[in-house]
C-alpha positions in Angstrom: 69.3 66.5 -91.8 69.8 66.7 -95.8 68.3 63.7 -97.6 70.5 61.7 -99.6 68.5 61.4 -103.4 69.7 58.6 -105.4 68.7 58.1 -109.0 67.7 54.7 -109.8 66.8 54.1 -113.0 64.8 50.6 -113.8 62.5 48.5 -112.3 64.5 45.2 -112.0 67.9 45.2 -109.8 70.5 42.2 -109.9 72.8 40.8 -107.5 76.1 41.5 -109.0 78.7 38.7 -108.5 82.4 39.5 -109.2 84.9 37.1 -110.4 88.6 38.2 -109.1 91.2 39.4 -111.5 94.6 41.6 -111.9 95.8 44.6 -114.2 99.5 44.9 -114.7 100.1 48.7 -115.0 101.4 49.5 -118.2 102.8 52.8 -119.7 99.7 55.2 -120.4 97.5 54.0 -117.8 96.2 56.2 -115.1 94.1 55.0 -111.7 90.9 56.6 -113.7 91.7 54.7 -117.0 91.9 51.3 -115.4 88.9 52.0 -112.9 86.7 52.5 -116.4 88.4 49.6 -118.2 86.7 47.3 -115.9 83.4 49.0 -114.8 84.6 50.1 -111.7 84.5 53.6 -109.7 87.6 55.0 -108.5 86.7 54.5 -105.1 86.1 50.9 -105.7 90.2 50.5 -107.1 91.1 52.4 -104.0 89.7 50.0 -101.8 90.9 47.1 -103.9 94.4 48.6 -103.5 94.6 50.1 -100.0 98.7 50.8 -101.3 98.0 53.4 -103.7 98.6 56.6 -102.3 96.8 59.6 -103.6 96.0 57.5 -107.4 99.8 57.1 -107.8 100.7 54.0 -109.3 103.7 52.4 -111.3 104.3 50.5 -114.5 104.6 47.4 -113.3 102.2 47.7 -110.8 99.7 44.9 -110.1 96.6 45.8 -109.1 93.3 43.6 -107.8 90.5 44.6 -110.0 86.4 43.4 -110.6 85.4 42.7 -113.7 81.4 42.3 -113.0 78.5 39.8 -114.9 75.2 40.3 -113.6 72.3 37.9 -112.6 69.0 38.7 -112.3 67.5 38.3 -108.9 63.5 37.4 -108.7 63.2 39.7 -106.2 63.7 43.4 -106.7 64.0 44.3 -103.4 67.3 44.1 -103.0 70.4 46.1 -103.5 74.2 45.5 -102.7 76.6 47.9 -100.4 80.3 47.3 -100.2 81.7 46.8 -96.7 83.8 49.8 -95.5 87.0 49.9 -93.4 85.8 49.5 -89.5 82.5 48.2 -89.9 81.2 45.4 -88.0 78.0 43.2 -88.0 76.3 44.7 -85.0 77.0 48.2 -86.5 75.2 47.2 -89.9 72.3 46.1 -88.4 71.9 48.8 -86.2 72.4 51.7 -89.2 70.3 49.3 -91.4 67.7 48.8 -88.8 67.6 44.7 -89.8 68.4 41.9 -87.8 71.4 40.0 -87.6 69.2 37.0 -88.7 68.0 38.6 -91.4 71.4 39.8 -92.8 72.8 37.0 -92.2 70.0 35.4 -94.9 70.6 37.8 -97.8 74.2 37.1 -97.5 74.8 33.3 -96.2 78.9 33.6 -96.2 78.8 36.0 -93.5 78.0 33.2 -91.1 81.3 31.0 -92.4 83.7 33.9 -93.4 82.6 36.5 -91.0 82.6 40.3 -92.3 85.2 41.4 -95.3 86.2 45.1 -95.6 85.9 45.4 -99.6 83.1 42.6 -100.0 79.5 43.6 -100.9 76.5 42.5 -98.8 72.9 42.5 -100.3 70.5 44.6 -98.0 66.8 46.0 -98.7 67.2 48.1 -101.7 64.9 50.9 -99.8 67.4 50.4 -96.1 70.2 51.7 -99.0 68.5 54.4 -100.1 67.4 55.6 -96.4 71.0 54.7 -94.4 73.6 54.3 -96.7 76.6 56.8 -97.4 77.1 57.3 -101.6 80.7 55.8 -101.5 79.0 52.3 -100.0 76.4 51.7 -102.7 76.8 49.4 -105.7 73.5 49.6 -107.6 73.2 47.6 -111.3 70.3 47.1 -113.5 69.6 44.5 -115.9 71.5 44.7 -119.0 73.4 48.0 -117.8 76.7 48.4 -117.0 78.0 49.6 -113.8 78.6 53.5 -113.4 79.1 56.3 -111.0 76.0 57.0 -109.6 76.1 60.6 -107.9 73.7 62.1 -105.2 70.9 64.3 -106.8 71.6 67.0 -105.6 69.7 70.8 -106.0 71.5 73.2 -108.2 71.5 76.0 -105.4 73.5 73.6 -103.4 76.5 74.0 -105.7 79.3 76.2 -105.9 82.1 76.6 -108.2 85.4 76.5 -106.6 88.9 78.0 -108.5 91.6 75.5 -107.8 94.6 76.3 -106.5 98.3 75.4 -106.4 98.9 72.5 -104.0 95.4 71.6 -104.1 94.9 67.3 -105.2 91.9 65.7 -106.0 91.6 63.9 -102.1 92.5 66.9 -100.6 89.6 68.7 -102.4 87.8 65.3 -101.5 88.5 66.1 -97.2 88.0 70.0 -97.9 84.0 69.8 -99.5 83.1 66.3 -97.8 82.2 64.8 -101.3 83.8 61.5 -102.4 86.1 60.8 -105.4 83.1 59.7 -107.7 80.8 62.7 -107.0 83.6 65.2 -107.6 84.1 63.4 -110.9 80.1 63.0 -112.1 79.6 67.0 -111.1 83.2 67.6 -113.1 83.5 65.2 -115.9 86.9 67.2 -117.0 88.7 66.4 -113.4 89.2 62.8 -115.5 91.9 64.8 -118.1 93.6 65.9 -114.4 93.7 68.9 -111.6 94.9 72.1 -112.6 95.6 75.1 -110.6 93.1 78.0 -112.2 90.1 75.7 -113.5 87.2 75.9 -112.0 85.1 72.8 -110.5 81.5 72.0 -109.3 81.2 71.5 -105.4 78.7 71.3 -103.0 78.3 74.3 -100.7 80.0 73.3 -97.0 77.3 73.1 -94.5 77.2 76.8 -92.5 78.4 77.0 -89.4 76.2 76.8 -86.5 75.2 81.1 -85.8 73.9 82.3 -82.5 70.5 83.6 -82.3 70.5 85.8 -79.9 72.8 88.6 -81.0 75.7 89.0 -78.9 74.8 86.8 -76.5 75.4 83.5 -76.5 72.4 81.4 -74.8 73.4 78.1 -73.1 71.7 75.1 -71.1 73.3 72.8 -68.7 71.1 69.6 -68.7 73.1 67.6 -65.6 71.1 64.4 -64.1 70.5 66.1 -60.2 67.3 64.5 -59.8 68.7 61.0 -61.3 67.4 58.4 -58.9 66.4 59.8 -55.2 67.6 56.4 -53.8 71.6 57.0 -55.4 73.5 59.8 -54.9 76.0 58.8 -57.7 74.4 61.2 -60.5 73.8 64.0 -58.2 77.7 63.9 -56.9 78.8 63.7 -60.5 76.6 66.7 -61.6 77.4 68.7 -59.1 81.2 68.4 -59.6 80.6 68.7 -63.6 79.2 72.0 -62.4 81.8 73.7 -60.8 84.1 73.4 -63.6 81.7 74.8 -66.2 80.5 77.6 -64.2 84.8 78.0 -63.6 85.1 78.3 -67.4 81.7 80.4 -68.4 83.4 82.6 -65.6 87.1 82.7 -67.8 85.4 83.2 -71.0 83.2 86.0 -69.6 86.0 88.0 -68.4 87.2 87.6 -71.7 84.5 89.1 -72.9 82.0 86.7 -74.5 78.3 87.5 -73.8 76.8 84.7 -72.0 73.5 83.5 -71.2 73.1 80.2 -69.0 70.5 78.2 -67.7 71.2 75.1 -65.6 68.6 72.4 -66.2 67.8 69.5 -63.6 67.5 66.8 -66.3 66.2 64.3 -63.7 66.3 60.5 -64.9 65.9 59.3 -68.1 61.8 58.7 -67.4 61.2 62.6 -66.7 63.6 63.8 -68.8 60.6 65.0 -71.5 59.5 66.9 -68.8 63.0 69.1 -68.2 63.8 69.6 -71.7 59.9 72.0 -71.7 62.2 74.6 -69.6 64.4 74.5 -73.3 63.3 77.9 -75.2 64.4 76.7 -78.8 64.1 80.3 -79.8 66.7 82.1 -77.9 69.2 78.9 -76.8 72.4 78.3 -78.5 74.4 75.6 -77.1 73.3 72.9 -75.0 75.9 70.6 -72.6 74.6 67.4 -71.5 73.1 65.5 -70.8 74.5 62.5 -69.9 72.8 59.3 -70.7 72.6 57.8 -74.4 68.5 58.2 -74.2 68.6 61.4 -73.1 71.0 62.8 -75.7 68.6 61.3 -78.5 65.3 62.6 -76.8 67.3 66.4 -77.0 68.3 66.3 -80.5 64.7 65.6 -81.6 63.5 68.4 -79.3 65.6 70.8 -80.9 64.7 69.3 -84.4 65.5 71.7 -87.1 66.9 74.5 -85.1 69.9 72.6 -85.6 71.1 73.7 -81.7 74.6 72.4 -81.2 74.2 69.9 -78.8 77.6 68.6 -76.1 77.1 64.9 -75.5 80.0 64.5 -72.6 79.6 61.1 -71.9 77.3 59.1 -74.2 79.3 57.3 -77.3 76.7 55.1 -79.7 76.8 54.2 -83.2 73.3 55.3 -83.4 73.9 59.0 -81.9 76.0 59.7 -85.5 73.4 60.5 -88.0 73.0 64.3 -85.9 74.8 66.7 -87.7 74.4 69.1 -84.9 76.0 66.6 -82.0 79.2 67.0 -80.7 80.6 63.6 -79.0 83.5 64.1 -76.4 83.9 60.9 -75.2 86.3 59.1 -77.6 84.7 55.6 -78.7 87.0 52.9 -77.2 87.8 51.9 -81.2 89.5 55.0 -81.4 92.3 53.6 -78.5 92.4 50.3 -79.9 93.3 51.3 -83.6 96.5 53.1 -81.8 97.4 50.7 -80.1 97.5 48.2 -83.3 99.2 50.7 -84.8 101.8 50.8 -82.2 102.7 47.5 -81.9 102.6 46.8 -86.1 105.7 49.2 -85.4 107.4 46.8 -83.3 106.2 43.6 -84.2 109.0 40.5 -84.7 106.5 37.3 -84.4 106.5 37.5 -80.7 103.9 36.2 -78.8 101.1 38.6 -77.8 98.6 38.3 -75.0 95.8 41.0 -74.3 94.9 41.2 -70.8 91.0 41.7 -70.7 90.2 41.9 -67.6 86.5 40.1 -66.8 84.5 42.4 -68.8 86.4 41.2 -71.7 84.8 44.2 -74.0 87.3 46.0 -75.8 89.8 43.2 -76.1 88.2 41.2 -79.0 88.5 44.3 -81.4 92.0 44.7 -80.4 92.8 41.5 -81.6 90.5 41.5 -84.7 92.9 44.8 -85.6 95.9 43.1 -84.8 95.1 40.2 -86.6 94.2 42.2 -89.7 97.1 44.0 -89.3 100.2 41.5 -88.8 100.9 38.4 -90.5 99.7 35.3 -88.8 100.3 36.7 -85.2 99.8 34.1 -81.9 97.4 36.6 -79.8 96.0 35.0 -76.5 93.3 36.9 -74.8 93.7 36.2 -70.7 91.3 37.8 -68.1 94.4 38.8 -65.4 97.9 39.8 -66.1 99.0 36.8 -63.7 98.9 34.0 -67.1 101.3 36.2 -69.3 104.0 33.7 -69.5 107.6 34.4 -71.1 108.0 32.5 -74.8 110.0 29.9 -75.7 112.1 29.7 -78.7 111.0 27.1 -80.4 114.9 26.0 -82.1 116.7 27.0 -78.5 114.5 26.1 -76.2 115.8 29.2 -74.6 113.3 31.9 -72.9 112.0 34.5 -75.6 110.3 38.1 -75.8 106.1 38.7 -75.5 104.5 41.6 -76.4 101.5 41.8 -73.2 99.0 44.9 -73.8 96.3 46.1 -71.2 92.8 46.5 -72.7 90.7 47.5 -69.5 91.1 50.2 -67.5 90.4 49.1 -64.4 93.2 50.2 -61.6 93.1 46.7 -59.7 93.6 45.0 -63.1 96.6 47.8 -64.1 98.2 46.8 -61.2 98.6 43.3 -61.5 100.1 44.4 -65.1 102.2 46.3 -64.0 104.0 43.7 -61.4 103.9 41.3 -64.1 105.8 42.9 -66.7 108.3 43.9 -63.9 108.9 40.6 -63.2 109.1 39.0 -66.5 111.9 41.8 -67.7 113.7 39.7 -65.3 113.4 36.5 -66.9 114.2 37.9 -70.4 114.9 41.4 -71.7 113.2 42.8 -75.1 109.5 42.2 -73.9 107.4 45.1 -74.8 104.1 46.3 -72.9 101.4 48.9 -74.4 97.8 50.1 -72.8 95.2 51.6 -73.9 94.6 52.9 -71.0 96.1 55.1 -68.3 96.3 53.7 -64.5 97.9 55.1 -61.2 100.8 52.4 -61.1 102.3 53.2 -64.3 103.3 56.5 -62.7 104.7 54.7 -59.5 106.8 51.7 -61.6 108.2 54.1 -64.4 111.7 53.0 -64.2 110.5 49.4 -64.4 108.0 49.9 -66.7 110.9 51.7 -68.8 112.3 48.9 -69.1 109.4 47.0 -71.4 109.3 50.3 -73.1 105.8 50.8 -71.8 103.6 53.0 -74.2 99.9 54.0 -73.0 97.2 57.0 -74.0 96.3 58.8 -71.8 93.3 61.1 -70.9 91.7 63.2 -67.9 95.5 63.5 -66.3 96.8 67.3 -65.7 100.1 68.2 -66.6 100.8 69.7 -63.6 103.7 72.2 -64.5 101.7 73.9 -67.2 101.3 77.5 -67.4 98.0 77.0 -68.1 97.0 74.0 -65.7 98.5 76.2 -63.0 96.6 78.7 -63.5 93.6 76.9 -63.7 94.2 75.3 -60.8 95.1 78.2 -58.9 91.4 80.0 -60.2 89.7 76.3 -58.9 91.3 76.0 -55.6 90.6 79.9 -55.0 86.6 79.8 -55.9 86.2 76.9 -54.1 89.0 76.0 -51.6 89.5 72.2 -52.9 91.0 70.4 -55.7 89.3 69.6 -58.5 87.7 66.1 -58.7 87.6 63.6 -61.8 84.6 65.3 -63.1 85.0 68.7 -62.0 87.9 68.8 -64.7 85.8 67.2 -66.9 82.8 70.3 -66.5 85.4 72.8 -67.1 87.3 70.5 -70.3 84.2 70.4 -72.1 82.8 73.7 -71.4 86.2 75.6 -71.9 86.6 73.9 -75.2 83.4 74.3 -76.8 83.1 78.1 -75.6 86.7 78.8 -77.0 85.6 77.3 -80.6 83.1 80.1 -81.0 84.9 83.0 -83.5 84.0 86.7 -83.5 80.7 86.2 -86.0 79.2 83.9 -83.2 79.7 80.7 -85.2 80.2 77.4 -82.8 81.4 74.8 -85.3 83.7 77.2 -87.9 87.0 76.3 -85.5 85.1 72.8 -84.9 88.5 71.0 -86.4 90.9 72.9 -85.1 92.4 70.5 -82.4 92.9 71.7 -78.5 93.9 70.7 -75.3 92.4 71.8 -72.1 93.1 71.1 -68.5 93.6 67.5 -68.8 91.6 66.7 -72.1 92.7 66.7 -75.9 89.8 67.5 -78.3 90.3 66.6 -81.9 87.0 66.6 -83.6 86.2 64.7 -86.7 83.0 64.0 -88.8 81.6 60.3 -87.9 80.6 60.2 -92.1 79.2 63.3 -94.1 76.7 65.0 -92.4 77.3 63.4 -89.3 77.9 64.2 -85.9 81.2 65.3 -84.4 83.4 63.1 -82.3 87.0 63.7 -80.4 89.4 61.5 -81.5 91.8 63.2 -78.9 94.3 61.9 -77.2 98.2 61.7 -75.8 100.4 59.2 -75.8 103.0 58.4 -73.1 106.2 56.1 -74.1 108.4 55.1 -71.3 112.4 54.9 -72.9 115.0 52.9 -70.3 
């Protein structure tokens, strides 16, 4: 992993407090101008004021802005991050490595306020430097004004890049993986504008992932056979996620790709140091698996700095997306949720909403924090069972009014009762609208009654059965093995299909890494967790049910 190098100049630090103020565009100004008028980085503005798009602003515009005073803290040992868009407590201290406690001392309005996207938090000045991304850190000295602060970064890691027509400076910022204020410290001149033609100071793109063994393309399957001698459920699911990939290393073989491939028994997760010895670093390209969280973490610092692309199919963890060289398929359940805000901020009218939870009651609390932060003053009401949904009433009429009901657990017991509940409540008043982030058997057996509450769900691992391609694999399955595939056999050939298809004719495996693509049942859209980080699908469909 490349080491983030920050230059921090000074002995003594401060804990910077900011006083809130406004800037009333006038003509002349520009996002940059105003950003240095008041000692702030143009990331910073941004964040301030999420409704600028691309740095355009207006005259007339008003803009939040920070004009800073520093106070000198007796202990140096502190440093200040600004909160970013999605993070949470738990996933601070886990990146951080601190305790809640302990965060919660070095900043004492966390525990009345909660967590503010936009705020800064103090943190151990050398956790910063060790687990913080450039764009989140805020770092003063006495006396000195605050000013970009770019990684230091080797001058063979640079390239210059000509500009070209079409080209702004956030698209330049997605292409190279640098933020707003690096491309500006490497390219001071970027400040007079972009031009088509110039040329500009970028960091090199990480190189794709080559295979070592010349045409051949090594692979290991780790699958959990040997989990737990007393429970078959590991060894059923391995042996299923088998047959699909050996269905598509057979495809892409008679495509003509060169492969290699080694099944490992991974055992459980107390003798899995002992499967990964059968791993030759040297000649192995591409590992899939293994399943468990532990495991995927013990693998990655086997492999250490061969870099081998490692498949996690299953495991989904905060701390799994430092590894450049990990590729996550199972989308995090965040990733359903933010949809599903987003759906209903579409449709919102100041109904009532409740969010069935089921009795886990896991994924419905950051629903809610996201619809809360999206909507204006919304009445959500978190219920474990679809049974205490219960039709509004307008409070001038008295008369019976519209709920928005959505279906945070995936459980198909649970989907059930949701789905006879909406059914009967279109009866007691029409214009109620249902959404899921999750797919369930009854939706597709009460379609014209969930049509009527305009039912929209995601949906994953579910074969379109009247593809060309779906019928073909199919076909291939049923002929090689005289069944239908199961649950996870369609996830072994998914996985494998997908990351086999991304490899291009020079025997790189991540150069087509973004390029999304759906398989048998499965949409893969990778993105980067943060810069140098690991890979994760943010895949998926969405099904909306019109009367």
């Amino acid at each position: 992993m490349i080491k983030k190098l920050f230059t921090l100049t000074g002995v003594l630090f401060s804990v910077v407090f900011f006083a809130q103020k406004t800037h009333a565009v006038t003509q002349g100004d520009t996002a940059y101008s105003i950003s240095k008028k008041y000692g702030l980085s143009l990331d910073e503005l941004f964040r301030l004021n999420p409704s600028i798009k691309e740095g355009k602003i207006s005259i007339g515009d008003v803009l939040n802005v920070q004009a800073s005073t520093s106070k000198q803290n007796a202990g140096p040992s502190l440093g200040t991050i600004i909160v970013q868009p999605k993070q949470t407590i738990y996933g601070l201290t886990k990146r951080f490595k601190i305790s809640e406690q302990d965060l919660k001392k070095y900043n004492p309005q966390l525990e009345t306020e909660g967590l503010k996207v936009g705020e800064q938090l103090s943190l151990p000045i050398d956790k910063i430097k060790k687990y913080a991304e450039p764009q989140e850190i805020v770092v003063q000295v006495a006396s000195a004004k605050p000013s970009i602060i770019a990684p230091v970064t080797p001058k063979d890691e640079f390239v210059n890049y000509t500009v070209e027509s079409g080209d702004t400076i956030f698209s330049l910022v997605q292409k190279f993986g640098s933020s707003i204020d690096e491309l500006l410290a490497w390219n001071p001149n970027l400040s007079q504008g972009l031009k088509a033609g110039m040329s500009i100071r970028v960091k090199k793109i990480e190189t794709a992932y080559k295979k070592k063994s010349g045409d051949v393309l090594g692979i290991v399957l780790m699958l959990p056979f040997g989990y737990n001698s007393n429970d078959t459920k590991y060894r059923n699911v391995s042996a299923e996620f088998l047959t699909g990939a050996q269905l598509a290393i057979e495809r892409n073989a008679k495509r003509g790709q060169k492969l290699d491939v080694i099944v490992v028994d991974a055992g459980n997760e107390q003798s899995f140091k002992n499967s990964l010895s059968q791993i030759n670093v040297n000649n192995t390209d591409l590992i899939i698996g293994p399943f468990f969280k532990s495991s995927v973490l013990e693998a990655l610092e086997y492999v250490g700095d061969k870099k081998i692309p490692v498949v996690s199919p299953f495991a989904n963890s905060e701390d799994l997306y430092d590894y450049n060289n990990l590729i996550i398929v199972e989308p995090n359940d965040k990733v359903y949720a933010d949809k599903i805000a987003d759906e209903i901020a579409k449709v919102y009218s100041n109904q009532k909403i409740y969010i069935v939870a089921g009795s886990t009651n896991t994924k419905a609390p950051y629903l809610q924090a996201q619809l809360q932060k999206g909507l204006k003053n919304p009445n959500i009401i978190i219920v474990s069972n679809a049974k205490d949904i219960v039709v509004d009433k307008n409070m001038m009429t008295g008369q019976p009014a519209p709920v928005i009901a959505v279906l945070a657990d995936d459980q198909n017991a649970i989907g059930e009762d949701f789905s006879i509940r909406m059914q009967q409540i279109s009866k007691e008043v029409v214009g109620n609208r249902a959404f899921s982030m999750y797919f369930v058997p009854s939706f597709e057996k009460k379609v014209d009654d969930l049509s009527q509450v305009n039912l929209v769900y995601l949906m994953d691992r579910k074969i379109n059965t009247t593809g060309t391609f779906e019928k073909e694999i199919l076909a291939d399955f049923k002929k090689k093995y005289c069944k239908e595939p199961s649950k996870y056999a369609i996830i072994g050939f998914d996985v494998t299909n997908d990351i086999l298809s991304r490899e291009n004719s020079n025997g790189e495996l991540f150069k087509k890494i973004n390029e999304p693509q759906t398989q048998l049942a499965t949409k893969f859209e990778f993105v980067k967790t943060k810069n140098n980080g690991a890979y994760i699908n943010t895949g998926f469909r969405i099904v909306r049910l019109i009367p």
